[in-house]
gemmi code that builds the backbone of each chain (N, CA, C; Angstrom):
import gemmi

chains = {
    "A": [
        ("UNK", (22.134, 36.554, 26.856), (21.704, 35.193, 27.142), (20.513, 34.821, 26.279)),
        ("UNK", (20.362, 33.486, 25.716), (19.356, 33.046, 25.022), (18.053, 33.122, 26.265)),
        ("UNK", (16.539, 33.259, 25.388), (15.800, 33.000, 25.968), (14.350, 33.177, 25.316)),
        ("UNK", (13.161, 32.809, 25.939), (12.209, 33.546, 25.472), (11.183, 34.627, 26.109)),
        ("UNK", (10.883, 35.478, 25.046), (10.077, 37.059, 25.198), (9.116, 37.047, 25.238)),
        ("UNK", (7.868, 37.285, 26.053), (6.577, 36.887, 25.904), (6.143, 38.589, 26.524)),
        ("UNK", (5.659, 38.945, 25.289), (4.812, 40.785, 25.742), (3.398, 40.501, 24.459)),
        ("UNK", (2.957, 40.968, 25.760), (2.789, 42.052, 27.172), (2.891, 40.991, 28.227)),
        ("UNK", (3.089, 41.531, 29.635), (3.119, 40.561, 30.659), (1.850, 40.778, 31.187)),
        ("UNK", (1.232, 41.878, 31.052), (-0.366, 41.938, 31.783), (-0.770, 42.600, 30.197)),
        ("UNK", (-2.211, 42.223, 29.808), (-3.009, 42.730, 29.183), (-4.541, 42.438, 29.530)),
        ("UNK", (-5.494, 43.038, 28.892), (-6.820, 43.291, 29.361), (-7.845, 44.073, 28.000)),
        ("UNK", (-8.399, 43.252, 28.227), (-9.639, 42.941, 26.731), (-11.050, 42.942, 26.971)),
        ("UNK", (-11.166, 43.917, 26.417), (-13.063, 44.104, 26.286), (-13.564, 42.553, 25.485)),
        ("UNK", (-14.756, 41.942, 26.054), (-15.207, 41.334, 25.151), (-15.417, 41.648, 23.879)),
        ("UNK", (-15.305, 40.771, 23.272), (-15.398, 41.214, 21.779), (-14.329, 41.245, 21.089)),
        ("UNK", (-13.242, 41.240, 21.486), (-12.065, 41.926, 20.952), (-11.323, 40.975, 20.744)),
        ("UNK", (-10.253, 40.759, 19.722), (-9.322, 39.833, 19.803), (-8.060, 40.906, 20.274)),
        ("UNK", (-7.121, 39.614, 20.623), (-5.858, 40.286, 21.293), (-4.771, 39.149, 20.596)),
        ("UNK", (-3.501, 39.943, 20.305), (-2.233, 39.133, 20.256), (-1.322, 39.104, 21.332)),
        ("UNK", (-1.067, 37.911, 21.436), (-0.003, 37.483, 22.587), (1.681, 37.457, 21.836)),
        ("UNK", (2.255, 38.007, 21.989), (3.934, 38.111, 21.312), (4.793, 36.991, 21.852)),
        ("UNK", (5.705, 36.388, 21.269), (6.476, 34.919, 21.849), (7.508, 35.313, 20.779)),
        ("UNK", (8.767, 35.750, 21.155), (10.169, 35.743, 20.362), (11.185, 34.889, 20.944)),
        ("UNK", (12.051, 33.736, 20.652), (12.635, 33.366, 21.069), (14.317, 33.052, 20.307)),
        ("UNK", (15.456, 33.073, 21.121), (16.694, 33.373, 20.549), (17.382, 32.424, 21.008)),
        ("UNK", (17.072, 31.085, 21.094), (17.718, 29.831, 21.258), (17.716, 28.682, 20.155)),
        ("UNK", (17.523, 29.198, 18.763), (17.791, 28.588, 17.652), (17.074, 27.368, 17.596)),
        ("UNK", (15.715, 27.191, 18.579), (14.634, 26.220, 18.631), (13.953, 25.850, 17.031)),
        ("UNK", (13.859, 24.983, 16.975), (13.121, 24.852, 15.593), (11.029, 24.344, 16.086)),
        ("UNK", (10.815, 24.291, 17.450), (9.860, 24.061, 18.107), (9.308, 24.695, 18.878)),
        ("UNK", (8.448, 25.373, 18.721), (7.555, 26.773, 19.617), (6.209, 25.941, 20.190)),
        ("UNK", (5.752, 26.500, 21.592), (4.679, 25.693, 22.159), (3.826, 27.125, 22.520)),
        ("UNK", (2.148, 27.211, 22.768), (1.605, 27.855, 23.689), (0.889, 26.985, 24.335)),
        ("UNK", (0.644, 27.026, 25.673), (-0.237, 26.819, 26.793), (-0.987, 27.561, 27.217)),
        ("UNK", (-1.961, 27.270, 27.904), (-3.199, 28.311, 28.476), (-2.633, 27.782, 30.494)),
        ("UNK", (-2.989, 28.330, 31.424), (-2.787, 27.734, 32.397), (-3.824, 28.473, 33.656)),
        ("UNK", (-4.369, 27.624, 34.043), (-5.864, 28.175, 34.651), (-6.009, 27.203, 36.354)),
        ("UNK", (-5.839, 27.877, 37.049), (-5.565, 27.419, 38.588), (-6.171, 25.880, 38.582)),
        ("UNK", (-5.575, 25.503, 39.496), (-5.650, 23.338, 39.376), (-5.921, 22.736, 38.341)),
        ("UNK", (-5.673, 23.419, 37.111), (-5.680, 22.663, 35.516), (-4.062, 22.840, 35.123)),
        ("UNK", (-2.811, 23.131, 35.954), (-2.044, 22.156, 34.867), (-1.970, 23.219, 33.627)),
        ("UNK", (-0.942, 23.100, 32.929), (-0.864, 23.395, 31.431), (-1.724, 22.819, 30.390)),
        ("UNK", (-2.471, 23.090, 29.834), (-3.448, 22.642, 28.201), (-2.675, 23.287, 27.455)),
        ("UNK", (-2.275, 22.404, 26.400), (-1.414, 22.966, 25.017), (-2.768, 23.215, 23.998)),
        ("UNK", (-2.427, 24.275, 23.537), (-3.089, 25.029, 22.714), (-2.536, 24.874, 21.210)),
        ("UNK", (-1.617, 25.197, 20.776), (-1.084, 25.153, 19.527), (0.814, 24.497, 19.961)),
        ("UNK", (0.892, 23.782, 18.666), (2.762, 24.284, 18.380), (2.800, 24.179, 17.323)),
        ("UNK", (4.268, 24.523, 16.839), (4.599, 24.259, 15.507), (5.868, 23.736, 15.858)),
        ("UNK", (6.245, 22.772, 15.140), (7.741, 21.998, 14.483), (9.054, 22.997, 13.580)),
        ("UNK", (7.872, 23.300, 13.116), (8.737, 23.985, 11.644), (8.214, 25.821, 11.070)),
        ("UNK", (8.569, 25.783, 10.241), (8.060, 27.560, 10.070), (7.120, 27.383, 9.309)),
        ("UNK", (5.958, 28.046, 8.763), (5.137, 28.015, 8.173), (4.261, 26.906, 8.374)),
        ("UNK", (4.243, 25.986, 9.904), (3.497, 24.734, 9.594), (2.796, 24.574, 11.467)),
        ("UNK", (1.861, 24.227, 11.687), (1.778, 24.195, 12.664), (0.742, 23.632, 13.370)),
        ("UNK", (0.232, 23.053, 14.102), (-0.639, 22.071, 14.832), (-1.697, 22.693, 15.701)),
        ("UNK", (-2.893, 21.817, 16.269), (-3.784, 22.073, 17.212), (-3.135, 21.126, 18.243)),
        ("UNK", (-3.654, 21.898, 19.931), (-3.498, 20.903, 20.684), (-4.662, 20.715, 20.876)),
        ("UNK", (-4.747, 20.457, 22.740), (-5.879, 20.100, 23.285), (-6.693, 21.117, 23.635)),
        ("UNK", (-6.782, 22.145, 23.406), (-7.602, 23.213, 23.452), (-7.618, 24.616, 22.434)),
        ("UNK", (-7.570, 24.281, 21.265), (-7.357, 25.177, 19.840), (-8.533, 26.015, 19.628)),
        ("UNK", (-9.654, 25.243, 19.726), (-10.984, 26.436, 19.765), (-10.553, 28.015, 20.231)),
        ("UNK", (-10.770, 28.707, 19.415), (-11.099, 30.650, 19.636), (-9.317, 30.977, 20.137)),
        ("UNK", (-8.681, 30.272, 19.604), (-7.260, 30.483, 19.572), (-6.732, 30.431, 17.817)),
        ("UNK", (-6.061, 31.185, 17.613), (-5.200, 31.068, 16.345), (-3.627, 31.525, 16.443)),
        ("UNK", (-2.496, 30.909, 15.507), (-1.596, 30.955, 15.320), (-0.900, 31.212, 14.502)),
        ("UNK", (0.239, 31.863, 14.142), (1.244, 31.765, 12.743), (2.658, 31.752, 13.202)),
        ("UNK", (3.470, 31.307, 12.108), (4.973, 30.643, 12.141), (5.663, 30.981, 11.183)),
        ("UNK", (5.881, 32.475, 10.922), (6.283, 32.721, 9.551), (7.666, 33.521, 10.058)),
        ("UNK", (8.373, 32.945, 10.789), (9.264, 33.013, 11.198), (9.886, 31.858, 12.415)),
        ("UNK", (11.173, 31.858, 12.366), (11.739, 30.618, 13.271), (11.177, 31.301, 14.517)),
        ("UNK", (11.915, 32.583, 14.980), (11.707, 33.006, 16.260), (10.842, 33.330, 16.835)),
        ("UNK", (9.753, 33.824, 15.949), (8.266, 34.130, 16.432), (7.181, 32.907, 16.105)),
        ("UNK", (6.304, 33.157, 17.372), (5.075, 32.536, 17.410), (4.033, 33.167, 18.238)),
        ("UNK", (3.304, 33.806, 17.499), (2.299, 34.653, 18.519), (1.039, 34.073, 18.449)),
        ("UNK", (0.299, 34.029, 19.215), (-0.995, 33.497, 19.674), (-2.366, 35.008, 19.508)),
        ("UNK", (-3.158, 34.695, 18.500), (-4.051, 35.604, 18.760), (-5.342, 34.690, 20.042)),
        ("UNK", (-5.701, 35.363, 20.175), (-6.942, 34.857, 21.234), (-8.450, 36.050, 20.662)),
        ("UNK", (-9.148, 35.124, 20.102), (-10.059, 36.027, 19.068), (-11.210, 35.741, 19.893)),
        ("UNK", (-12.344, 36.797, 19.797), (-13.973, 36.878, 20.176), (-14.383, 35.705, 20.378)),
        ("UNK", (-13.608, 34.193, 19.761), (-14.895, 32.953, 19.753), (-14.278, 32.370, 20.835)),
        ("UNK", (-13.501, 32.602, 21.536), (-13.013, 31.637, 22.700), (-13.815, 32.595, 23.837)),
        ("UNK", (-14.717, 31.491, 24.505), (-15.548, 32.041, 25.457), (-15.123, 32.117, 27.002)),
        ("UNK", (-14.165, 31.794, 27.338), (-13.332, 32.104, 28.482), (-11.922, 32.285, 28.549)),
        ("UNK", (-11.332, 33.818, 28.384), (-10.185, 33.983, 27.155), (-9.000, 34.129, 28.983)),
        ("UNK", (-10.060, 34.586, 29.888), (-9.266, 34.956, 31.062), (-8.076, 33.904, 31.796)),
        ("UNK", (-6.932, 33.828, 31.462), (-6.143, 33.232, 31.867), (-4.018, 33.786, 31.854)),
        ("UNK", (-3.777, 32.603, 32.386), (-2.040, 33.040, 32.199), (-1.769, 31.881, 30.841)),
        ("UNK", (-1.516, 32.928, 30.197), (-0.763, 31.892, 29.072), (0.473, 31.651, 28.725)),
        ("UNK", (1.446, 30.624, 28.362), (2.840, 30.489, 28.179), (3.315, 29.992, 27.155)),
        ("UNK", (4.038, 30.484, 26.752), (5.267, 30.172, 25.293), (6.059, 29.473, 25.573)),
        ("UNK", (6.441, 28.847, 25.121), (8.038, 27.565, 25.097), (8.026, 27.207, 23.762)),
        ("UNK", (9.292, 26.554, 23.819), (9.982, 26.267, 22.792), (10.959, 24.858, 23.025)),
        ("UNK", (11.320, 24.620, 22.019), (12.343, 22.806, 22.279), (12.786, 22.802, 20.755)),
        ("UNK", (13.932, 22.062, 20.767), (14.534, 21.261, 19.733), (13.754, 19.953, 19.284)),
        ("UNK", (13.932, 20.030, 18.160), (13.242, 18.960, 17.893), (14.025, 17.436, 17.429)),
        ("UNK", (13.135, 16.838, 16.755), (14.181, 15.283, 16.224), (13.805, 14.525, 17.394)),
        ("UNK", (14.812, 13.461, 17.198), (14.727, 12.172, 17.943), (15.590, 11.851, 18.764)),
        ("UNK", (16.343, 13.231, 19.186), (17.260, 13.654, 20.236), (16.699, 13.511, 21.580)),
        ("UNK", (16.798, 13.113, 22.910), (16.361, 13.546, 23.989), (16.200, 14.700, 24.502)),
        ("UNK", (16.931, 15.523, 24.219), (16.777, 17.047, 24.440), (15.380, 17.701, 23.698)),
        ("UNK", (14.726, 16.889, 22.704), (13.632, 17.631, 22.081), (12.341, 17.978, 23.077)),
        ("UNK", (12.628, 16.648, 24.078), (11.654, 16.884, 25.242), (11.799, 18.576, 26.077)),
        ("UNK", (12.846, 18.730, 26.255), (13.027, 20.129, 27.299), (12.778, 20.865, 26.600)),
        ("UNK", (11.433, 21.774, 27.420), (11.247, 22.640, 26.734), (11.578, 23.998, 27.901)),
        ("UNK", (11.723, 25.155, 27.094), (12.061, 26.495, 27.761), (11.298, 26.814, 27.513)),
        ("UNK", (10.549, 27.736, 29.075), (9.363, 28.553, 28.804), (9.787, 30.395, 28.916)),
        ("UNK", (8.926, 31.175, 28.505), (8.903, 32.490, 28.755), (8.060, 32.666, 30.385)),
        ("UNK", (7.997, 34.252, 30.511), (7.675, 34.670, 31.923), (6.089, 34.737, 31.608)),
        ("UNK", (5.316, 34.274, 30.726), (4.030, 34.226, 30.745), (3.279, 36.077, 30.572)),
        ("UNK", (1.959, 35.591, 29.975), (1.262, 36.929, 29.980), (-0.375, 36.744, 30.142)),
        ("UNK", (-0.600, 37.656, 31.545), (-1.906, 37.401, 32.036), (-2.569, 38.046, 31.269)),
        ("UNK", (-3.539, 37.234, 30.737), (-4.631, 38.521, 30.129), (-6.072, 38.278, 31.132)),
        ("UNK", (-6.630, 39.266, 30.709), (-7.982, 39.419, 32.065), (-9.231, 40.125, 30.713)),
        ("UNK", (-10.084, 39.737, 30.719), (-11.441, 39.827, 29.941), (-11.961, 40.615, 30.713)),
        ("UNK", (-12.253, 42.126, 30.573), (-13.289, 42.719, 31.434), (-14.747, 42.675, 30.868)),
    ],
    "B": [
        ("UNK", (-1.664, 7.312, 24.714), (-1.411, 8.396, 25.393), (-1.011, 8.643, 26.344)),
        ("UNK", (0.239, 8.977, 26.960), (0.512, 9.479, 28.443), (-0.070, 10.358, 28.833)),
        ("UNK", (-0.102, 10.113, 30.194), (-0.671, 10.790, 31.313), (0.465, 11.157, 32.676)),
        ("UNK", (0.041, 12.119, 33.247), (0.690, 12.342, 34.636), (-0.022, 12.591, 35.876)),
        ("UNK", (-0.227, 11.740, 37.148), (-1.228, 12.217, 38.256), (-0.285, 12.814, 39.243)),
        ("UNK", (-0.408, 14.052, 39.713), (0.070, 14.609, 40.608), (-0.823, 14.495, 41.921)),
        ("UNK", (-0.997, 13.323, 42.601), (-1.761, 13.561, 43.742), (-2.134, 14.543, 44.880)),
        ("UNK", (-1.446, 15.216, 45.048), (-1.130, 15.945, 46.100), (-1.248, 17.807, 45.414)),
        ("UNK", (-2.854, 18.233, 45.522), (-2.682, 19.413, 44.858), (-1.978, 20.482, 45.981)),
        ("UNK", (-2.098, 20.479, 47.338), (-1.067, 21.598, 48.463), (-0.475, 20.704, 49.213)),
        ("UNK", (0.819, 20.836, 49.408), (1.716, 20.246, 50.637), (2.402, 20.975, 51.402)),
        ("UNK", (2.404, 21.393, 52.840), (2.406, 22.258, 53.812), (3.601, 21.558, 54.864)),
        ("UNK", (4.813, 21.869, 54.422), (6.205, 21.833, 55.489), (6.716, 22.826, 55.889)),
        ("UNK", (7.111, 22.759, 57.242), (8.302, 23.505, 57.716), (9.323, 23.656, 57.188)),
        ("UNK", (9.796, 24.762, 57.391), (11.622, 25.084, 56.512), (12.293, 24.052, 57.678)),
        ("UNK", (13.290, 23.778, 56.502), (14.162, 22.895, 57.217), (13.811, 20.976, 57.266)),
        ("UNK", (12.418, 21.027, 57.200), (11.997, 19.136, 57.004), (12.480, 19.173, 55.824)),
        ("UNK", (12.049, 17.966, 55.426), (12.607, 17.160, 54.245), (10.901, 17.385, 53.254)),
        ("UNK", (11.195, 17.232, 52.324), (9.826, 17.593, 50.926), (10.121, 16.121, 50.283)),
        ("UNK", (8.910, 15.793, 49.604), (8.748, 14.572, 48.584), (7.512, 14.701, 48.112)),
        ("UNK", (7.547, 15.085, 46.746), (6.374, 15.281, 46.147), (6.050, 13.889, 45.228)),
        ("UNK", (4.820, 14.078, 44.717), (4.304, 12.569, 44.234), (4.174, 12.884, 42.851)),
        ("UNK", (4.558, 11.571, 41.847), (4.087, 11.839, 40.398), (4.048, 10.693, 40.358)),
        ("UNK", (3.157, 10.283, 39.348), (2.813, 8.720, 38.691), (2.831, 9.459, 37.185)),
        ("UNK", (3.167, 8.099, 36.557), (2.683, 8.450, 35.211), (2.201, 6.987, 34.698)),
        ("UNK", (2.016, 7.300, 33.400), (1.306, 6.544, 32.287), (1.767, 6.304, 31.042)),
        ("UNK", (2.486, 5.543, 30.532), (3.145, 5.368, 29.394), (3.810, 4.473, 29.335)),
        ("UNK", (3.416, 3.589, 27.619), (4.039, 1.925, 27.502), (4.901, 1.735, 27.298)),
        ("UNK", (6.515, 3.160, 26.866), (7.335, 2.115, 26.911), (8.167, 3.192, 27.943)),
        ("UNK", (9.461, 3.135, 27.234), (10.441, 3.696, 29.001), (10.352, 5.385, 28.410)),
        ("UNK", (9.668, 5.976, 29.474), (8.955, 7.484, 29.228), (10.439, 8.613, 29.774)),
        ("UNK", (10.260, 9.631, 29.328), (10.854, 11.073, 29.593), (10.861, 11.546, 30.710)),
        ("UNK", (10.964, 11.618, 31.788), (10.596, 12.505, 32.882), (10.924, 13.485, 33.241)),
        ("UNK", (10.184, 14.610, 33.923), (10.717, 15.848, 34.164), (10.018, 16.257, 35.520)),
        ("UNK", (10.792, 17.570, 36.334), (10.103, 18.275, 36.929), (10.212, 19.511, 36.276)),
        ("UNK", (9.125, 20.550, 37.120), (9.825, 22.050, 36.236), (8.684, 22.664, 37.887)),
        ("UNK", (9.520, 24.073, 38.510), (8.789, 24.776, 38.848), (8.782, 26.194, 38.795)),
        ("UNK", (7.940, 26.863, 39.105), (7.497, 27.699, 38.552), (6.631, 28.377, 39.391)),
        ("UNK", (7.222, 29.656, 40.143), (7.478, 30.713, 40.984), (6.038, 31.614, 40.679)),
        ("UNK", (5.286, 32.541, 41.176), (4.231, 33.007, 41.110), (3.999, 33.921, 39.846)),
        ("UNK", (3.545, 33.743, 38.966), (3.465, 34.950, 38.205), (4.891, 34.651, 37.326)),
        ("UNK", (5.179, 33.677, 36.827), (6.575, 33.288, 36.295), (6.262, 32.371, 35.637)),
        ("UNK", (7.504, 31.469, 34.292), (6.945, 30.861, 33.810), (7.963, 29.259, 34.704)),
        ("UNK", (7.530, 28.453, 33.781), (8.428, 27.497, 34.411), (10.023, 27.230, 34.517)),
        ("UNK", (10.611, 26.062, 35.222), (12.112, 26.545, 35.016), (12.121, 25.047, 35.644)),
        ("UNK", (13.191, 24.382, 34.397), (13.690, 22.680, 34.412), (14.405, 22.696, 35.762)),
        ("UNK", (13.945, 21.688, 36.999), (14.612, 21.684, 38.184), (15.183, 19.984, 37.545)),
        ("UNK", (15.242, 19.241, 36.674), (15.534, 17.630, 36.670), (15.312, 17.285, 35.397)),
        ("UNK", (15.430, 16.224, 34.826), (14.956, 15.348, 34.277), (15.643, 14.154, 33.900)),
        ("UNK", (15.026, 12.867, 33.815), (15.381, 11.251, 33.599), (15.272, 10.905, 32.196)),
        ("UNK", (16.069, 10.841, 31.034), (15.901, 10.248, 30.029), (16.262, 8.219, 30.161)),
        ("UNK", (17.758, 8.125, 31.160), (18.285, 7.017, 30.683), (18.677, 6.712, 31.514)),
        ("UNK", (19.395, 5.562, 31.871), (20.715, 5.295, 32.973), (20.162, 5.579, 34.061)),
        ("UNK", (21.094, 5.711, 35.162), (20.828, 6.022, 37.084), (19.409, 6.509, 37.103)),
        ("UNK", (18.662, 5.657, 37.797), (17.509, 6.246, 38.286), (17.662, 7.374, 39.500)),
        ("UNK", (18.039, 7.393, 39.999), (18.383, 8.294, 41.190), (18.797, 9.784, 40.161)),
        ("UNK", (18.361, 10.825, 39.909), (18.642, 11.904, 38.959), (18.697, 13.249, 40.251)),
        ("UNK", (19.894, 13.660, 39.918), (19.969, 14.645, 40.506), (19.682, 16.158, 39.742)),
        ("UNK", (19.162, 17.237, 39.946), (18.903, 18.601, 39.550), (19.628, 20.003, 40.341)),
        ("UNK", (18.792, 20.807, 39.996), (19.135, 22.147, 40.284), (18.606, 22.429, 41.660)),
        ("UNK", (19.043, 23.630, 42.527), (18.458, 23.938, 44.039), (18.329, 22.808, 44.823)),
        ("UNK", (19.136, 21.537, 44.949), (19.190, 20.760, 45.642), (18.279, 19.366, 45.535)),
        ("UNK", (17.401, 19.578, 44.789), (16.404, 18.731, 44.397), (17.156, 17.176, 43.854)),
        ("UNK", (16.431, 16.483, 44.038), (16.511, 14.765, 43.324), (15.521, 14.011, 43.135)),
        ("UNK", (15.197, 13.180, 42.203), (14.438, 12.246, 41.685), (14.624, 11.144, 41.677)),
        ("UNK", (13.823, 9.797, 42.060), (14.184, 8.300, 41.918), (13.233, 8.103, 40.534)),
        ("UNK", (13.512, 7.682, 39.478), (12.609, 6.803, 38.678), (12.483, 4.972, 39.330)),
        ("UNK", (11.424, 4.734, 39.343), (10.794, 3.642, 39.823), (9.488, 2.828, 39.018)),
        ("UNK", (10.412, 2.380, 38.152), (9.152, 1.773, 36.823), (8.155, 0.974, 37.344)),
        ("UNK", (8.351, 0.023, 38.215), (7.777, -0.955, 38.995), (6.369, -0.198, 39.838)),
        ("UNK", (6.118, 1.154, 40.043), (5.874, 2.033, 40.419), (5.293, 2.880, 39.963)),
        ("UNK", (5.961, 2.893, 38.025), (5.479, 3.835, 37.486), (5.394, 5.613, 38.132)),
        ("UNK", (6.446, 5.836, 38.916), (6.649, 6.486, 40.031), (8.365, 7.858, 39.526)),
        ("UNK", (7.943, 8.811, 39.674), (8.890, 9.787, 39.869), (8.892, 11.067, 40.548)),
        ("UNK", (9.340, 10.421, 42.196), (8.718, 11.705, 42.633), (9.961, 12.329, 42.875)),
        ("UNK", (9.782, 13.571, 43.454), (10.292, 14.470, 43.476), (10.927, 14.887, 44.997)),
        ("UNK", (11.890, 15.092, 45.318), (12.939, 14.800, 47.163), (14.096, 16.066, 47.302)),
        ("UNK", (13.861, 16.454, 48.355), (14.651, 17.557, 49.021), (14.486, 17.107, 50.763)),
        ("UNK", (15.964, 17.284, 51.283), (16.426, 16.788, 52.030), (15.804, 18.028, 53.302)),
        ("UNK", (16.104, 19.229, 52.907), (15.758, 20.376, 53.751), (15.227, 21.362, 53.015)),
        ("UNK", (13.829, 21.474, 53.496), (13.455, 22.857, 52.712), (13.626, 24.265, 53.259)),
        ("UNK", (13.809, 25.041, 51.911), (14.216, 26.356, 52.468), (12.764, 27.462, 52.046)),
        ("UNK", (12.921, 28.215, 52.812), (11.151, 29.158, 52.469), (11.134, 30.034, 50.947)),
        ("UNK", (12.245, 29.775, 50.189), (12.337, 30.436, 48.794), (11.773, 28.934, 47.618)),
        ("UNK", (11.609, 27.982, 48.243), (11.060, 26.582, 47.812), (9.550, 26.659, 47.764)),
        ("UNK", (9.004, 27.562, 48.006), (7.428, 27.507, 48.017), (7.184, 28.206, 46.574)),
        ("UNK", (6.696, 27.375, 45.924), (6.523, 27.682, 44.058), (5.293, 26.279, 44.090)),
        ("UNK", (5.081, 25.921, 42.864), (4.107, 25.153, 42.036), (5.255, 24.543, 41.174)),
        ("UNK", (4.778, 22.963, 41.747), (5.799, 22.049, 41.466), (4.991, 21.059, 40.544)),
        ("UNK", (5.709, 21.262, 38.604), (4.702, 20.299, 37.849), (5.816, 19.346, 37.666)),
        ("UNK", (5.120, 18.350, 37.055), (6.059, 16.689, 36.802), (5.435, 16.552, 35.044)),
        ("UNK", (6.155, 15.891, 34.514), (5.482, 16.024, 33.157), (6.538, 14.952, 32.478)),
        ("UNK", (5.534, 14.084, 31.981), (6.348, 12.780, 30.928), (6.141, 12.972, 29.496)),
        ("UNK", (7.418, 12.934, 28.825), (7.979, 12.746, 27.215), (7.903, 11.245, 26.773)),
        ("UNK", (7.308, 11.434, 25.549), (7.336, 10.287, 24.735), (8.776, 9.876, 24.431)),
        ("UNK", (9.451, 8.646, 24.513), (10.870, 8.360, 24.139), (10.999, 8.464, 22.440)),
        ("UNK", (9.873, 7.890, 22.061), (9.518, 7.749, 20.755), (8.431, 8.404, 20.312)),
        ("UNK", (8.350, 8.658, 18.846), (7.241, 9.380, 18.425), (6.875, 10.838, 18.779)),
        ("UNK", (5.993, 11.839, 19.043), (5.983, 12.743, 19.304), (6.455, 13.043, 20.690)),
        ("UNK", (7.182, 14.035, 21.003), (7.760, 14.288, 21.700), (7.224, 15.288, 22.932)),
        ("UNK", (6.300, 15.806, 22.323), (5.538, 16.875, 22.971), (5.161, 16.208, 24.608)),
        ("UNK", (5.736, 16.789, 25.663), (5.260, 16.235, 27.181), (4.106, 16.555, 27.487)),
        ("UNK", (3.509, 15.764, 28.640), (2.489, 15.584, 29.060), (2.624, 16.180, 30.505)),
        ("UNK", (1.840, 17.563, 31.158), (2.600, 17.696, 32.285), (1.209, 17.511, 33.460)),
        ("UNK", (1.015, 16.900, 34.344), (0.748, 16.796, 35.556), (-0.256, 18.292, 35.960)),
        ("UNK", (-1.270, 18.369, 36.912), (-2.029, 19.310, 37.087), (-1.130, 20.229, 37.981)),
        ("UNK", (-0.067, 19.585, 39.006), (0.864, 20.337, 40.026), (0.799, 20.437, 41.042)),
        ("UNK", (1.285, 20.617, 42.025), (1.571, 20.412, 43.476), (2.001, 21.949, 43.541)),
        ("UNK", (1.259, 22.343, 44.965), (1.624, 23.674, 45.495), (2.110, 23.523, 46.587)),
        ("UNK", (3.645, 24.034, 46.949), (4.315, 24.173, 47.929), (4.293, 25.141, 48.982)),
        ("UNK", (4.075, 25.038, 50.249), (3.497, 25.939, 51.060), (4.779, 26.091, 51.981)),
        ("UNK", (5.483, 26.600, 52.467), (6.798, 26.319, 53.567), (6.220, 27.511, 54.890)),
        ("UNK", (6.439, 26.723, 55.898), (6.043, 27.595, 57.260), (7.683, 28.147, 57.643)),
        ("UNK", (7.517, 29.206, 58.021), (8.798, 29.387, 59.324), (9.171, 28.238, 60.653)),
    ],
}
model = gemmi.Model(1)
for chain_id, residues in chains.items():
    chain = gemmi.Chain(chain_id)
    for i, (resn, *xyz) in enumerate(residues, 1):
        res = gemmi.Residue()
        res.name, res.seqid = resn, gemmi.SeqId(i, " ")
        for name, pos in zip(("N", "CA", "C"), xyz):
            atom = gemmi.Atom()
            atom.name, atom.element = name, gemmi.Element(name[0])
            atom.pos, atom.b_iso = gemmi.Position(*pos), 0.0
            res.add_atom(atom)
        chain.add_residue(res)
    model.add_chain(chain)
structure = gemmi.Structure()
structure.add_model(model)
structure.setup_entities()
């Protein structure tokens, strides 16, 4: 079955440290999303990309970075400068164009990371 | 810019009443709508959504939606709830035009008693 892969599902980070978040997906999406998601805040989009090699800030990009050098992958580092890294974060993905379907997006099972 | 207000951050029913959750949104011309929920420790999962046509939208696990422009209004309706229905219920509006990227709502937490 198509879907998306999001590892590790728990991870845990010394300050200081950057960490990568993994996002593989096998639904021939040409549109990858991350979110941060932090109790009564709702999803904040963090990054997406459209296309491979190209890719955007959202509403919360600070001490987050990204790459797209592949359709199926999009991994999220979360580096030393983001000062509250502790959260559940989520991957999705969508079709893109001017299709209605570009709206639905499919998410992965998320991966908690925890800042000790 | 769209927006989504989910009024109602906990709503606390018995199994078996009827559920209606609240969404408003924000957007100038005829917007995307969605629900999606999303189980503890899980990610989300499309229960609906309204692009066009019949406002009345039916979904997955029994769920339905009225779009109500007049209202600016899409909430979210189950006739009988069952105690596997207690998840975090977001609402989230698509641009028809232009970027597509949705806008989703802070969320509603579903509580179901015995």
């Amino acid at each position: 079955d198509g879907g998306i892969t999001q590892s590790p599902k728990y991870l845990f980070r010394k300050e200081g440290q950057n960490v990568t978040l993994s996002c593989e997906q096998n639904l021939n999406h040409d549109a990858m999303y991350w979110y941060r998601q932090d109790p009564g805040q709702g999803l904040r989009l963090i990054y997406y990309s459209q296309i491979v090699n190209d890719f955007q800030k959202g509403d919360i990009a600070e001490g987050y970075s990204v790459s797209r050098e592949k359709k199926e992958s999009f991994p999220l580092t979360v580096t030393s400068a983001q000062k509250n890294p502790t959260a559940f974060y989520l991957c999705a993905s969508s079709r893109t164009g001017l299709r209605s379907g570009a709206n639905v997006l499919t998410f992965g099972a998320g991966s908690r990371l925890t800042v000790l | 810019a769209q927006s989504v207000t989910q009024p109602d951050i906990h709503i606390t029913v018995s199994e078996g009443a009827s559920l209606e959750l609240r969404c408003n949104y924000s957007y100038g011309a005829t917007p995307y709508l969605f629900w999606y929920v999303q189980s503890p420790g899980q990610g989300l999962q499309l229960l609906l959504k309204y692009f066009s046509g019949d406002t009345l939208v039916q979904g997955i696990k029994g769920f339905e939606a009225e779009f109500k422009r007049s209202q600016s209004s899409f909430n979210l309706r189950k006739p009988s709830v069952h105690w596997s229905d207690a998840a975090e219920y977001f609402c989230a509006v698509g641009a028809s035009g232009g970027s597509y990227i949705p806008t989703f709502g802070r969320g509603t937490s579903l509580i179901v008693h015995p």
